[in-house]
Structures are given as C-alpha cells and as structure tokens.
N, C-alpha and C positions, 0 to 999 in steps of 0.2 A: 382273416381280413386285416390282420397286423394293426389290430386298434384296443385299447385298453379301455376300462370299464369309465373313467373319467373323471365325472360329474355323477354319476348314476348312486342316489341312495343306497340302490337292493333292488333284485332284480324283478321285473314286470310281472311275472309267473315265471312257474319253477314246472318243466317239464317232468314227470314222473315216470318209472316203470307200472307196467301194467297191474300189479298185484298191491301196489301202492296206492295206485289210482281210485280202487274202488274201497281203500281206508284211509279217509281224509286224516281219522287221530293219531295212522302212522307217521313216524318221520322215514322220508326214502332213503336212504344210504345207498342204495345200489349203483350200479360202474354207467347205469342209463340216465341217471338224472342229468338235466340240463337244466341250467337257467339263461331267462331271454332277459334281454336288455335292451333298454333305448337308445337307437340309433343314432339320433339328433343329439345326446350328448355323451357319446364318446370320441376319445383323442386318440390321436395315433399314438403306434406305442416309439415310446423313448429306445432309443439304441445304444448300444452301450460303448463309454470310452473304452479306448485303447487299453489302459490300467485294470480297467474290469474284465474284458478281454485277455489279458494275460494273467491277473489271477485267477481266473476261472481253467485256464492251459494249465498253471502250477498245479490247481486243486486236482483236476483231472488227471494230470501227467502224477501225481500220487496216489491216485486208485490205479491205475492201470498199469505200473512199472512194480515189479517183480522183487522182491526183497534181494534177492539170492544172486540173479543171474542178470539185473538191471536191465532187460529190455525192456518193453513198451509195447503193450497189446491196444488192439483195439476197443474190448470191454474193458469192466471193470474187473481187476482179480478178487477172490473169495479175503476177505477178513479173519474171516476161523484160519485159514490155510497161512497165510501173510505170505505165500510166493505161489510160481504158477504151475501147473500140473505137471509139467516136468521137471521141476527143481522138488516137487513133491514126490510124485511116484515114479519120472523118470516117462509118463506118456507122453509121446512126441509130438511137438506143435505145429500146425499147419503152417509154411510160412506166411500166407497170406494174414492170419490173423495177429502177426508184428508189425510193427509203426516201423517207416524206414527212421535209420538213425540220421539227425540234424545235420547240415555240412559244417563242416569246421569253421572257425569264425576265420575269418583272413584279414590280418593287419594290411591296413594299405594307409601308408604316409604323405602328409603330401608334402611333395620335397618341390 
C-alpha cells in the first residue's frame, strides 16, 4: 500500500502461525507472523533523494562487481569468494546475468 507505520504505537494484534497460536506463552518467530496496524494513522511512505538513491547504486554496485574481472552482475557476489564463479573456477557466465556497462560520459561544451 506504500504507507509506513506513522503514528501507530505497536501494532493492533500480531497475526501468528498456527502452532503458535494455540501457545500464547510462546513468542512466534516464524516467517508467518504479521502485524496489523491502524489505518487511520498511517503516512505514506517517504521517498527517497536523489543522494540516497545513488548511494544505495554505489553500495550495490560493490556487492555485485567482481574483484578480479570488474564486471557487474545482477546479484550479489559471494564474500567468502570476493570475485565471481569464473574468475574462481573458470565456470562460464550466462550473459544475461551481466549489468550492460554505463555509456561513456560525453563532454559537450557550450561554445
């Protein structure tokens, strides 16, 4: 719905999974839990500058670029690894799963 929690305390009830449900003294962790909130005082959510938007490309563009051979994948590369399966063991990369490279910046002067 693109609205953030706002004004809201803590949420109305807490949706539970089913094995949770029937022990209140548990706490749920599981990947089902939901919490509801009240409609009437949530804000839409803020979007983000420009700056935020480009540092979050930087922070990205450094998980997914390649020690070794600087491309740029569409995931993130392994950490233990620090470059990507074929600067490791040499297995061939789909082209599809490379970022096309950026166009060259072009001076234009104004004369």
């Amino acid at each position: 719905m693109q609205l953030s929690p706002g004004g809201n305390k803590g949420p109305v009830a807490i949706l539970r999974c089913r094995l949770c449900a029937t022990r209140p003294q548990w706490s749920c962790r599981h990947l089902t839990r939901g919490f509801l909130l009240r409609v009437d005082l949530v804000v839409p959510k803020r979007t983000p500058t420009l700056a935020q938007e480009w540092a979050l490309d930087r922070a990205m563009a450094a998980r997914q670029t390649c020690g070794q051979c600087k491309r740029r994948f569409y995931i993130c590369l392994s950490k233990k690894l620090g470059c990507c399966l074929e600067c490791f063991d040499g297995t061939p990369t789909h082209p599809s799963s490379l970022m096309p490279l950026p166009a060259p910046a072009v001076h234009r002067l104004a004369a």
